[in-house]
C-alpha positions as CSV (number, residue, x, y, z in Angstrom):
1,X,0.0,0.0,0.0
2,X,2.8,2.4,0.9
3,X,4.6,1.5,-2.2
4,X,1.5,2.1,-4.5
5,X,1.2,5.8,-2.5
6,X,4.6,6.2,-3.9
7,X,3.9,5.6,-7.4
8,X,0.8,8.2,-7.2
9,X,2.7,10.9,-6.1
10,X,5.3,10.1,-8.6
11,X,2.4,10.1,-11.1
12,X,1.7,13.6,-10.2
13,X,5.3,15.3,-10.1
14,X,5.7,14.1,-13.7
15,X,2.8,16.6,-15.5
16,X,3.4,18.9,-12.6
17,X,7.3,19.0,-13.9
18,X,6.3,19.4,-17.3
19,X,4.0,22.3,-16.4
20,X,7.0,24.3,-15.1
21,X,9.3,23.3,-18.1
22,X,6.8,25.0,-20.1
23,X,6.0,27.9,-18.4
24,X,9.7,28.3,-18.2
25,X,9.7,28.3,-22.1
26,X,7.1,31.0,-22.1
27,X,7.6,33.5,-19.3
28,X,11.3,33.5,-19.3
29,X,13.1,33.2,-22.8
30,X,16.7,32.9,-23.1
31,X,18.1,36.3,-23.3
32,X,21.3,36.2,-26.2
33,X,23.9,38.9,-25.6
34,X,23.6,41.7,-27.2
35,X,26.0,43.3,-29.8
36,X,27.6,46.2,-29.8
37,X,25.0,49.2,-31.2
38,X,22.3,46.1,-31.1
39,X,20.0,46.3,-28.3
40,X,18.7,42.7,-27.2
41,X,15.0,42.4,-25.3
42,X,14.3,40.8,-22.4
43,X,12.1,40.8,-19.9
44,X,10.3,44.2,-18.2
45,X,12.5,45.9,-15.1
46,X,10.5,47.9,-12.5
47,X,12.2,50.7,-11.1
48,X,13.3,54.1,-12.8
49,X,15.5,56.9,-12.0
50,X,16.6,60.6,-13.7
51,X,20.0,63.0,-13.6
52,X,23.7,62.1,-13.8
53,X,26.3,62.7,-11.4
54,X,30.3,61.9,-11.1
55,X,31.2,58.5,-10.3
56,X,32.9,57.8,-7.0
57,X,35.8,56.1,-8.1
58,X,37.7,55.3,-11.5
59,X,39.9,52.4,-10.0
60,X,40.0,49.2,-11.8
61,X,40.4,47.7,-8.6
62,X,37.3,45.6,-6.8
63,X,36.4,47.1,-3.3
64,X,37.1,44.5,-0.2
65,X,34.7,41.2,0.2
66,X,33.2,42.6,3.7
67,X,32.1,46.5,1.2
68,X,30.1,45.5,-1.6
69,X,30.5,48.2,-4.2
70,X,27.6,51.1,-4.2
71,X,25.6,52.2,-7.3
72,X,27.5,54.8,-8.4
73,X,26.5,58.0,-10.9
74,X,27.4,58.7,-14.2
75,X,29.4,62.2,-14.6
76,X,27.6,65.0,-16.5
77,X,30.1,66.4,-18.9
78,X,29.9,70.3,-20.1
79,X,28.3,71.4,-23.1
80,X,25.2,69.4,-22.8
81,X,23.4,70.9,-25.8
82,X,26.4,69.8,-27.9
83,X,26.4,66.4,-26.8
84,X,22.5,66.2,-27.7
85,X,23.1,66.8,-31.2
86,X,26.0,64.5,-31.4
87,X,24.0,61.7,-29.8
88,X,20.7,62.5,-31.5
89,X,22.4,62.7,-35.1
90,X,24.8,59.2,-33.7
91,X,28.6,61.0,-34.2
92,X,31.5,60.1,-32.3
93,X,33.3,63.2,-33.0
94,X,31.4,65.8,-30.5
95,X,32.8,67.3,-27.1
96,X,35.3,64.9,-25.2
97,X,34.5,63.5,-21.6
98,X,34.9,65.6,-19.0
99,X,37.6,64.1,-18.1
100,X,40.5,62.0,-19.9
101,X,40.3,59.3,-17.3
102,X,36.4,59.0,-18.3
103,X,34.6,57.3,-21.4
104,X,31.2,58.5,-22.5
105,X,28.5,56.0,-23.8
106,X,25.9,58.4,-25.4
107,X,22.8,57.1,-28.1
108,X,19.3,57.9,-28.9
109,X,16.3,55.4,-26.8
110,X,13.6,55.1,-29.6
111,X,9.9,55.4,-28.0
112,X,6.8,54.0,-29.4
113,X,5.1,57.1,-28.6
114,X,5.7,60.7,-28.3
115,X,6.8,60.6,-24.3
116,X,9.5,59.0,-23.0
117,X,8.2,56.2,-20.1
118,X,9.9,56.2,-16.8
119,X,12.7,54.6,-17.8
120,X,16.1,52.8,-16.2
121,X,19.4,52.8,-17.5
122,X,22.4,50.8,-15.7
123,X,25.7,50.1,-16.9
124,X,27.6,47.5,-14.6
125,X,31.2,46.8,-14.7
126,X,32.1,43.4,-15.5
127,X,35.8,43.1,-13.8
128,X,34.5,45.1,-10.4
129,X,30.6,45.0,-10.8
130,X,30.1,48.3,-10.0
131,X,26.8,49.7,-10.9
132,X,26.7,53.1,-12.8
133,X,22.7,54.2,-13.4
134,X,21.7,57.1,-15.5
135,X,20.0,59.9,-13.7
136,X,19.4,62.5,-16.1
137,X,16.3,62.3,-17.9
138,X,16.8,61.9,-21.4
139,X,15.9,65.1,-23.5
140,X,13.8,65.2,-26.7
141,X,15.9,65.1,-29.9
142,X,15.6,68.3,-32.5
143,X,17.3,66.5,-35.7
144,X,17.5,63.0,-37.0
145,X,15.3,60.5,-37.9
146,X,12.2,60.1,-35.7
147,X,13.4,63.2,-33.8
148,X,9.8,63.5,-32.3
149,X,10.1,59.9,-30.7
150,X,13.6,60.1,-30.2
151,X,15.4,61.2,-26.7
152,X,19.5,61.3,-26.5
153,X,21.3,60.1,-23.1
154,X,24.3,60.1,-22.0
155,X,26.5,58.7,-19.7
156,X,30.7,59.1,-18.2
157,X,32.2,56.2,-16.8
158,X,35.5,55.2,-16.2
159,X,37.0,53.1,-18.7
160,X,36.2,49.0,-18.6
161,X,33.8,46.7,-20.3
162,X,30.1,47.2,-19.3
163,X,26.6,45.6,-19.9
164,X,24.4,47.8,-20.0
165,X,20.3,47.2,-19.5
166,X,17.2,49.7,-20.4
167,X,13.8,49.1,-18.8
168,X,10.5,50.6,-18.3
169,X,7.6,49.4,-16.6
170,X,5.0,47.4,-19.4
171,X,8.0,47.3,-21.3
172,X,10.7,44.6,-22.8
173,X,14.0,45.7,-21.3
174,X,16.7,45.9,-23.8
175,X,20.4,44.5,-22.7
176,X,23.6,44.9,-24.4
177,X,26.3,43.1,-23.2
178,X,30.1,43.9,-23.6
179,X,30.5,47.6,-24.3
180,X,34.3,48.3,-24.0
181,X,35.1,51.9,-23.8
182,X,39.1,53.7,-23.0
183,X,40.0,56.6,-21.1
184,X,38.9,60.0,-23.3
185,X,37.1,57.4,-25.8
186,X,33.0,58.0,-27.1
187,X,31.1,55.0,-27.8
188,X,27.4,55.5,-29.3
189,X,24.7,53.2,-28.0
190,X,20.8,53.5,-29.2
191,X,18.0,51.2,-27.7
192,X,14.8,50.7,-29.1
193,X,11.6,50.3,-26.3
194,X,9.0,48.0,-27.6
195,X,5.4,47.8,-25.4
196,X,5.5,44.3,-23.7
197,X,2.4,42.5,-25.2
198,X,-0.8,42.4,-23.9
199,X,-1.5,39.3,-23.4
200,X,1.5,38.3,-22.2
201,X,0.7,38.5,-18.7
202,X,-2.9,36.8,-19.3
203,X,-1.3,34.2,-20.5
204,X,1.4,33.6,-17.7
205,X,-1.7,33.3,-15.1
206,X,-2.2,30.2,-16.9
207,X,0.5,28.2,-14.8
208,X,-0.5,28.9,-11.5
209,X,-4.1,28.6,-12.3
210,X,-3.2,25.0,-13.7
211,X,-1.2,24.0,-10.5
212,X,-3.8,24.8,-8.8
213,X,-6.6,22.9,-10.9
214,X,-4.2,20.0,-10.9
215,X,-3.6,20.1,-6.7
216,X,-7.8,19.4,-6.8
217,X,-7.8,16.9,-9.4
218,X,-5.0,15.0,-7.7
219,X,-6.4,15.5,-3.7
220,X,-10.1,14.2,-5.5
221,X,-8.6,11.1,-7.1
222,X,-5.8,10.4,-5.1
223,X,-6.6,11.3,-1.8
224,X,-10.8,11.4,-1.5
225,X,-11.9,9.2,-3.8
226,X,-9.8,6.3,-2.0
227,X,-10.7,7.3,1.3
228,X,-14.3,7.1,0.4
229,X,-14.2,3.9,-1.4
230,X,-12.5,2.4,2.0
231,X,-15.6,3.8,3.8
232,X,-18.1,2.8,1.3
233,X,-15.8,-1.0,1.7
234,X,-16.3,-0.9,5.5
235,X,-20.0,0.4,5.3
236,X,-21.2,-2.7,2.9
237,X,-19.4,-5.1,4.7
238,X,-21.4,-4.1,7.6
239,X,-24.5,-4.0,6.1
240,X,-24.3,-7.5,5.2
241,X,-22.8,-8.9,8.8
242,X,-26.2,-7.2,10.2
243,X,-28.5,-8.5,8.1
244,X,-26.9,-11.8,7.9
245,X,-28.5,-14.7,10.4
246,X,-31.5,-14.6,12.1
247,X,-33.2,-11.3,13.5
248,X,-32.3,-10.6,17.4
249,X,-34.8,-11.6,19.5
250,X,-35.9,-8.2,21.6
251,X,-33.7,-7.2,23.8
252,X,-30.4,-8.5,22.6
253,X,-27.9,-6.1,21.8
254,X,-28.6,-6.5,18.1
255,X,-32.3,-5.9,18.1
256,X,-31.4,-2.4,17.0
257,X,-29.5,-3.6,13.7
258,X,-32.5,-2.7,11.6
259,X,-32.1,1.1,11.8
260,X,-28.5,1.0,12.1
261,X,-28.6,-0.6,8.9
262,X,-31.0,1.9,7.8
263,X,-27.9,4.7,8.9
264,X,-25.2,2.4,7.5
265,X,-27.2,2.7,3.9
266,X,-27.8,6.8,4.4
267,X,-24.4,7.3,4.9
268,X,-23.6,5.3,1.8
269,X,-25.8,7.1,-0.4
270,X,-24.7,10.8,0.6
271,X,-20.9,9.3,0.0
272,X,-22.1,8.3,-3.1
273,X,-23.2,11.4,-4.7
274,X,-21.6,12.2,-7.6
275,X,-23.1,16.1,-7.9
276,X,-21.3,16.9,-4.4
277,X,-19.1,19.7,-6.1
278,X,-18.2,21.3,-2.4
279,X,-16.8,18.0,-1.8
280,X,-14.9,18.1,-4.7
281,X,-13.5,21.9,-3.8
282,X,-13.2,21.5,0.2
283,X,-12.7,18.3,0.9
284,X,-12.9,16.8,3.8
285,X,-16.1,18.5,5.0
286,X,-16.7,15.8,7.7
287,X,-18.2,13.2,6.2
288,X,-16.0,10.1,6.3
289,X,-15.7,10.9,9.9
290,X,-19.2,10.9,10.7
291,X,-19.4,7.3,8.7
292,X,-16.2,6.1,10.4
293,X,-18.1,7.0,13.9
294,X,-21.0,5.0,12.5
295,X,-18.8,2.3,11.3
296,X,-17.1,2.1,14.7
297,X,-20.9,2.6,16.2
298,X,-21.8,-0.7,13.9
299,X,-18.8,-2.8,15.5
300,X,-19.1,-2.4,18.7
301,X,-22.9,-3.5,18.1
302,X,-21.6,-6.8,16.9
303,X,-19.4,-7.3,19.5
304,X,-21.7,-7.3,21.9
305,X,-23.2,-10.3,19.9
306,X,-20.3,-12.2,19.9
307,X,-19.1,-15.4,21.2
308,X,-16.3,-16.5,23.2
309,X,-14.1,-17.7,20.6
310,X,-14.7,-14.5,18.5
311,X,-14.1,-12.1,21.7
312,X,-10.5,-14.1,22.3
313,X,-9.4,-13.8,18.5
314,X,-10.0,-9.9,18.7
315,X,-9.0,-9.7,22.2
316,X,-5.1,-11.0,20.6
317,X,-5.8,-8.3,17.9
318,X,-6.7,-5.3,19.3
319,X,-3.6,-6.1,22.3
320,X,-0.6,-5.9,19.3
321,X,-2.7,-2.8,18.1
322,X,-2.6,-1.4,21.4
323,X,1.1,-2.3,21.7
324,X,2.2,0.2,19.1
325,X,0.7,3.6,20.9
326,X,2.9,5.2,23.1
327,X,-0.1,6.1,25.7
328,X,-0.6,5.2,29.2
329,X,-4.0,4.4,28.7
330,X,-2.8,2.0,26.0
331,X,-0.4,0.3,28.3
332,X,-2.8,-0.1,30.9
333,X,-5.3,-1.7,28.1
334,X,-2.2,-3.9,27.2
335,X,-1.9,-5.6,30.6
336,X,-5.4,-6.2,31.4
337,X,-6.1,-8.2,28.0
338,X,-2.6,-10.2,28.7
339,X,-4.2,-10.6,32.2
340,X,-7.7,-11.9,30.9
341,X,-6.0,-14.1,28.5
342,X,-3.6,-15.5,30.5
343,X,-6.4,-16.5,32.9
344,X,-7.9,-20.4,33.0
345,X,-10.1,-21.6,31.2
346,X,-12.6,-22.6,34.9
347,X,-11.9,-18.9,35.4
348,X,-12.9,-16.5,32.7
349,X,-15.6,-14.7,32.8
350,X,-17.6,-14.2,29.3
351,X,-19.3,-11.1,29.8
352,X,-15.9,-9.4,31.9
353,X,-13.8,-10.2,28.8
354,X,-16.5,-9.0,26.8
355,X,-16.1,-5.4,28.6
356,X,-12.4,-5.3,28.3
357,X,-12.6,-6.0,24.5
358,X,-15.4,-3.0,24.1
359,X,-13.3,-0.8,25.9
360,X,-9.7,-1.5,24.4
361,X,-11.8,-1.6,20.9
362,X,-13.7,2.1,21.9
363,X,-10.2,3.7,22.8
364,X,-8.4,2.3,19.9
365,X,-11.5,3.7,17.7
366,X,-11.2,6.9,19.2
367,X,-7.2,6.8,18.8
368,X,-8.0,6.2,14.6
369,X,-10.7,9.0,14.4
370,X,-8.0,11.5,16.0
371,X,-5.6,10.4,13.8
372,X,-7.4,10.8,10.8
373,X,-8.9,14.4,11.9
374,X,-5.7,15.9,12.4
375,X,-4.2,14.6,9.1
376,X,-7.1,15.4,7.5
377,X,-6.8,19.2,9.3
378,X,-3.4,19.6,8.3
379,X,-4.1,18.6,4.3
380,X,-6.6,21.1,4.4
381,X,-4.5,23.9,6.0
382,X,-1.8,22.7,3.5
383,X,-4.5,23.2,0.7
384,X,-5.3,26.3,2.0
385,X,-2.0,27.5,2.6
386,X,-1.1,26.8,-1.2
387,X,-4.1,28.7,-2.7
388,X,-3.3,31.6,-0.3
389,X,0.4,31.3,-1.6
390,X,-0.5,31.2,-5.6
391,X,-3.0,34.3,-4.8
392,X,0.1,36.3,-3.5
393,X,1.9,34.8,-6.3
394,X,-0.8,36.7,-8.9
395,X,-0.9,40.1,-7.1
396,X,3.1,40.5,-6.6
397,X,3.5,39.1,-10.5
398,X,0.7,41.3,-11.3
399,X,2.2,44.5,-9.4
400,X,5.6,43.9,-10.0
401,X,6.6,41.7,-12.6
402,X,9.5,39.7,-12.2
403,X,7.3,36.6,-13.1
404,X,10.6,34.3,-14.0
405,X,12.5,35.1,-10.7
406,X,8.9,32.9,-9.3
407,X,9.2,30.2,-12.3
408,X,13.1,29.8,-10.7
409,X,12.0,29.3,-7.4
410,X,9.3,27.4,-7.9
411,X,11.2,25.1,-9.9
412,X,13.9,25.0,-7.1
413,X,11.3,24.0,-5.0
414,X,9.5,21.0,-7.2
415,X,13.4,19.5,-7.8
416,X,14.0,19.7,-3.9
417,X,10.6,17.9,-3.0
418,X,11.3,15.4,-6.0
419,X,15.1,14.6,-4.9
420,X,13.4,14.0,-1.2
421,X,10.6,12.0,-2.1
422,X,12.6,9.6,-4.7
423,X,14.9,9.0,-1.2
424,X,11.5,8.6,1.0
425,X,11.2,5.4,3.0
426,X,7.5,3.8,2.8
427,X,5.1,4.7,5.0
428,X,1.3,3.6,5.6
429,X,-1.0,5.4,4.5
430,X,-1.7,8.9,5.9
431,X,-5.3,10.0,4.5
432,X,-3.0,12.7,2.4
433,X,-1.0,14.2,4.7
434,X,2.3,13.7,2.6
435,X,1.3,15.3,-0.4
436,X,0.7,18.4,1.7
437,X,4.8,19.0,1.2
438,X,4.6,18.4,-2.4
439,X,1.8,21.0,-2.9
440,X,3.6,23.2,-0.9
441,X,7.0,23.2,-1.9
442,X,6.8,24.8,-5.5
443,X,4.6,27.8,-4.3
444,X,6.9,28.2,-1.2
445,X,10.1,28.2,-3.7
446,X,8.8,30.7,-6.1
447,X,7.9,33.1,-2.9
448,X,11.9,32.4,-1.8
449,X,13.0,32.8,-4.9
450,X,11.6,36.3,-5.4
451,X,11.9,37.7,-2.2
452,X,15.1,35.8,-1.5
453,X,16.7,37.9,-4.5
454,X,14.9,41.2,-3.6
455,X,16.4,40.3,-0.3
456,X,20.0,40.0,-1.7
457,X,20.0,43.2,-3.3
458,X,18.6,45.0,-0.3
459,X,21.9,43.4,1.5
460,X,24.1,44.0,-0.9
461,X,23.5,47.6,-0.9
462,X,26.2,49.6,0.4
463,X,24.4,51.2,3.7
464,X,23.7,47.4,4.6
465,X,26.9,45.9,3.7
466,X,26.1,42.6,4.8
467,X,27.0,40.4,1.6
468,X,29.5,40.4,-0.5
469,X,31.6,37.7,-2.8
470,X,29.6,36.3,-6.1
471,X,26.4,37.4,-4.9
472,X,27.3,40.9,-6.4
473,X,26.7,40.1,-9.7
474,X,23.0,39.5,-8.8
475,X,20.7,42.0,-10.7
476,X,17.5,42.5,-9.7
477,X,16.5,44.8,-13.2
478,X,18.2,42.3,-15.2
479,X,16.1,39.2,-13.7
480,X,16.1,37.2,-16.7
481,X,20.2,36.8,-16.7
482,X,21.6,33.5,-15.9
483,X,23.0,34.6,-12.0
484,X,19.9,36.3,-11.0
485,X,17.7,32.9,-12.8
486,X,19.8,31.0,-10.8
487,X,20.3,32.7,-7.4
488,X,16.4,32.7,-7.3
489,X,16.9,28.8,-8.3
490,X,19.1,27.8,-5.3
491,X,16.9,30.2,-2.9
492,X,13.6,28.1,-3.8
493,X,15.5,24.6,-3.7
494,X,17.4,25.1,0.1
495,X,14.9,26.7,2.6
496,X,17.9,27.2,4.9
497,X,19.6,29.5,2.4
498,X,16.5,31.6,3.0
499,X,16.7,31.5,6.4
500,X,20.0,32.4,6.5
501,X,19.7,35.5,4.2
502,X,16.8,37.0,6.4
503,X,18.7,35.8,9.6
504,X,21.6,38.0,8.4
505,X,19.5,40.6,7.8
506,X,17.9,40.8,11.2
507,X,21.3,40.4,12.7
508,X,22.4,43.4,10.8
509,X,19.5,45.6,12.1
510,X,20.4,44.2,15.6
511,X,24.0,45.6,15.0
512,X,22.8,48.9,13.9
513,X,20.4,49.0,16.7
514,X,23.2,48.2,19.2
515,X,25.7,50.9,17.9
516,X,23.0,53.8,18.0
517,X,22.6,52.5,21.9
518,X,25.9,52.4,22.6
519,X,26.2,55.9,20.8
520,X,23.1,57.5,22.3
521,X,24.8,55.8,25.9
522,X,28.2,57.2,26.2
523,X,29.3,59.7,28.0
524,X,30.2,63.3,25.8
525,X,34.3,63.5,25.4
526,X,35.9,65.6,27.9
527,X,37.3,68.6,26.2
528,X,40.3,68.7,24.5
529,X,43.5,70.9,24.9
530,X,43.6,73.8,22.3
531,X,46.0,73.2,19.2
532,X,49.7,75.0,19.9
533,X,49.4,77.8,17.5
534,X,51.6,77.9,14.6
535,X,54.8,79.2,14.0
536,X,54.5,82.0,11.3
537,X,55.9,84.7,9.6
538,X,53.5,88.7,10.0
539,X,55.3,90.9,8.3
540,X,58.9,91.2,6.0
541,X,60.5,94.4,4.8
542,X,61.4,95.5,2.2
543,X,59.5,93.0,-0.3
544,X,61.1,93.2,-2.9
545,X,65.4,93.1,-2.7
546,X,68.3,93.2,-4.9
547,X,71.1,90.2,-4.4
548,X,73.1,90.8,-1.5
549,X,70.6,93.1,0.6
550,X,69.1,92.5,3.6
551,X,65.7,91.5,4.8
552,X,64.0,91.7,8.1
553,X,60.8,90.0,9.3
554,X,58.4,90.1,12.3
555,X,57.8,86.1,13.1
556,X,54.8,85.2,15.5
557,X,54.8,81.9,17.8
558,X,58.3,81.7,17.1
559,X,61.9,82.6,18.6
560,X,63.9,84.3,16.1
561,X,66.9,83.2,18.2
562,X,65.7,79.4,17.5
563,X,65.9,79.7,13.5
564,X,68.6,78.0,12.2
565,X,68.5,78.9,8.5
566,X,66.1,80.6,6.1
567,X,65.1,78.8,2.3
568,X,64.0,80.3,-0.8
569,X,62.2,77.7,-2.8
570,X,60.8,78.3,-6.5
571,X,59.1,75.7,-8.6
572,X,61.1,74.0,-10.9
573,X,64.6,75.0,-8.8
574,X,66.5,74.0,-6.2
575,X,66.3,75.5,-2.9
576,X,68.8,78.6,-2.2
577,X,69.9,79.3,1.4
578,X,70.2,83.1,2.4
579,X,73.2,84.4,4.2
580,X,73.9,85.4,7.9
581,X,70.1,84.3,9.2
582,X,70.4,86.0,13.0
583,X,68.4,87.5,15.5
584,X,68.0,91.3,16.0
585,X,65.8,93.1,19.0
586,X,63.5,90.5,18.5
587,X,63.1,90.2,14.6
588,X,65.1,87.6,12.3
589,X,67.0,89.6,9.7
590,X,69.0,87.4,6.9
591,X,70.9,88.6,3.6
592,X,70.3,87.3,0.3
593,X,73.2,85.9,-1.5
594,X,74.9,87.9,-4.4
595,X,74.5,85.2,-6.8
596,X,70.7,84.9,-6.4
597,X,68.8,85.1,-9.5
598,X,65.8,87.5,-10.2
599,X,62.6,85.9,-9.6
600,X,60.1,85.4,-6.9
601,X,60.6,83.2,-4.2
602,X,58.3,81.6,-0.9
603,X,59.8,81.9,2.3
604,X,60.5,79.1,4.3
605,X,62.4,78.8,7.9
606,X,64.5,76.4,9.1
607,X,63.7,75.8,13.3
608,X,64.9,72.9,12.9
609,X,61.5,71.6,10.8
610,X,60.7,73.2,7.7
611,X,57.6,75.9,8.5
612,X,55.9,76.7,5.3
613,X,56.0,81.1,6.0
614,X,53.6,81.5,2.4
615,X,55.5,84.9,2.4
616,X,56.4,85.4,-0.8
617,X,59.8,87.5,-1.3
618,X,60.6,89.1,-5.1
619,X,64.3,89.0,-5.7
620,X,65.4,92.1,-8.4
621,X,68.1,92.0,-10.9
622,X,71.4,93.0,-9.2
């Protein structure tokens, strides 16, 4: 029977399988890399930005494992109205980057209609995978061809090879992969937006709708339908043990067996009826309980009809039964039925062991019914839980796209519940309980696998810094790549993955939350000393001096008597030491040499350190 349970669910993951494979095929088509000056569609992105800005950093170099690298801004170069027209009329040959450590990407984006959407441009780095998004709203072209539908962008960047993705909410987002730009270099990019089809979504609502039609077709014929035909089994057979024999005389404990029969046949034909279409949608509503407690009701009837030899045979049965529950009530039941049947034959009394049997028979009843409510409970629930799951599924797919990062996850999902369930050991049967997993596990893979990438972005953004390492290649605009497909993949395969992403997430805000107690907490700084003041030069005279005169000067913070030598430096020369430096009522008087050439020098004394004067002293020709 277990093995047979098995091959059902089996059965099942097979169409379900090939239900993803083709959604796959139609929600999320493989996305070739573009060409340089081709742009490529893909799939629409969600968020939208305006205005450029310098980037942060031009090294080549990748930041540390423990910083992620930010978004960074794209420079806005002078002479914007110049680099319009180049852009709009596609020439290479316009104003140079505003820098020569900068490259500029520049092209036209070609709308279907007269106004530009909200639109997203992001150029990522391929050696460091720094992010560079375009923040200035593309302006209206004036010339070229379609100049009415046709608004120029550009972009500076340091130099490096970039992919570069275009999106706009309801439509395809274009991607062009491996634009290589050099220092001082222009490179000219146009991207065409084309209005993601209609229908497109309508038809992707399709998938989950069938998952869900297939979960009731499967939990009708594989999990109802056989429970009812058991009860159905057990209500016959007990239909014909009462009416078989002779009729009780009155007053036996059968002489009721008439209209329990009657009840035994009701409760067969309301099982039976094949236009019960809340059965089919909600099942179980109740009813094989209710004919189990009849059944059991039924049972104990003829037990209390039966003979010795009967009562011993189920007395043996209903003991190994009892064995197997872990209850004290059970192990109670367990010694008095070893106790009656361990008794003599001169000894036993009939209607004692009859009593023991009815009792360990009631409990063992009850035990079964319990059972089967609470597995019955937790399918529903399960049930439940999934249709709440694909509704969420709709709205969020509905709201904000992203439908193949849920195809990912729920495929992640179905191959972790199928790798599980080849390696399952039998079980008996469990009234449905165990497909409760395998209805559950896609939906709660394509939830991971959205969220869980949302997630990794949200981490990997520089004011978190939590993760770091391959995960920053992860792009939430450019969901249909293969790192984002498959990072959404893994998340809806390994639960614990999830887990651990939110886990370092909370313990992130827990850090946060931590320092700004700690900072809020400690004590203000005691006050620090005041700075020595600096040495310094007020006042020199004369200010300008012919080789071989003399110059005196006022110093502040500073003993003339201390300075050892004076410097004249001049850009491009070597220093030139003055002559006689000394110390006169207080000042610091020093000669110039004869053979100092004309020209004007900075000032700087020697006490022993250098001290940067920032007099200036002009030196005439002799």
């Amino acid at each position: 029977m277990a093995t047979s349970a098995l091959v059902y669910r089996l059965r099942w993951l097979g169409p379900l399988l090939l239900l993803l494979l083709v959604g796959a095929t139609t929600s999320a088509p493989a996305q070739p890399a573009g060409t340089q000056g081709q742009a490529t569609q893909g799939q629409p992105a969600t968020t939208a930005a305006a205005t450029t800005a310098p980037p942060s950093a031009t090294s080549d170099q990748p930041p540390p494992a423990s910083a992620p690298p930010p978004a960074k801004k794209g420079t806005a170069a002078a002479g914007d109205a110049e680099i319009q027209a180049a852009a709009c009329s596609n020439k290479t040959d316009g104003p140079l980057p505003s820098s020569p450590n900068l490259a500029r990407i520049q092209g036209v984006i070609i709308s279907p209609l007269r106004e530009l959407p909200d639109v997203t441009l992001i150029l990522v780095e391929k050696k460091t995978s720094n992010h560079y998004v375009l923040e200035r709203v593309p302006t209206r072209c004036t010339s070229g061809q379609e100049a009415a539908r046709s608004f120029a962008y550009w972009i500076e960047v340091p130099p490096g090879t970039y992919d570069l993705s275009l999106s706009a909410p309801h439509y395809e987002s274009h991607s062009v992969s491996g634009i290589t730009v050099a220092g001082n270099e222009i490179k000219q990019q146009d991207l065409k937006l084309v209005r993601q089809e209609e229908g497109k979504s309508v038809r992707l609502l399709w998938l989950p709708l069938a998952f869900l039609l297939s979960i009731w077709l499967v939990r009708w014929n594989n999990i109802a339908k056989p429970s009812r035909l058991g009860v159905l089994a057990q209500l016959d057979d007990l239909k014909r043990l009462l009416s078989s024999g002779s009729p009780p005389s009155s007053g036996s404990p059968l002489s009721s067996g008439s209209s329990l029969i009657q009840e035994l046949d009701r409760a067969g034909r309301k099982l039976n009826d094949r236009w019960a279409v809340l059965d089919w949608l909600f099942w179980s509503r109740g009813q094989e309980l209710a004919s189990w407690s009849l059944i059991h009701k039924a049972d104990l009837e003829l037990l209390a009809a039966a003979d010795l030899e009967k009562i011993n045979a189920r007395l043996a049965s209903v003991q190994q039964r009892l064995v197997e529950i872990d209850k004290s009530t059970a192990k109670s039941l367990v010694e008095r039925i070893a106790a009656e049947l361990k008794c003599e034959p001169a000894k036993i009394n009939k209607e004692a062991r009859r009593q023991v049997l009815i009792e360990a028979t009631s409990y063992l009843f009850d035990f079964t019914d319990t059972e089967f409510a609470s597995l019955t409970s937790w399918q529903n629930k399960a049930v439940w839980l999934t249709l709440v799951g694909v509704l969420l599924i709709l709205g969020v797919g509905a709201s904000e796209g992203h439908a193949a990062l849920f195809l990912a996850g729920a495929v992640g999902g179905f191959l972790s519940r199928l790798t599980r369930e080849l390696k399952r050991a039998d079980v008996p049967t469990d009234y449905g309980a165990s497909w409760s997993t395998l209805f559950l596990s896609p939906v709660a893979g394509a939830i991971a696998g959205w969220f869980g990438v949302a997630l990794i972005m949200l981490l990997n953004d520089p004011t978190v810094g939590v993760l770091a390492g391959p995960l920053k290649i992860i792009n939430w605009d450019a969901h249909n790549t293969a790192a984002t497909l498959a990072a959404a993949f893994v998340l809806g395969f390994s639960e614990r993955l999830f887990d651990r992403i939110v886990s370092q997430l909370e313990e992130a805000i827990d850090k946060k939350k931590e320092g700004a107690q700690k900072a809020s907490s400690k004590p203000p700084d005691a006050p620090q000393a005041p700075a020595p003041p600096k040495p310094g030069m007020t006042s020199m005279s004369p200010s300008t001096v012919a080789p071989g005169g003399e110059v005196t000067a006022q110093l502040e913070n500073l003993d003339a008597a201390k300075v050892k030598g004076v410097v004249l430096t001049q850009a491009g020369s070597a220093d030139r030491q003055v002559v006689n430096p000394r110390a006169e009522a207080g000042k610091l008087k020093f000669t110039i040499a004869a053979d100092t050439p004309a020209g004007t020098y900075r000032i700087v004394l020697l006490a022993p350190d250098r001290i940067e004067t920032g007099k200036d002293l002009r030196v005439s020709e002799a």
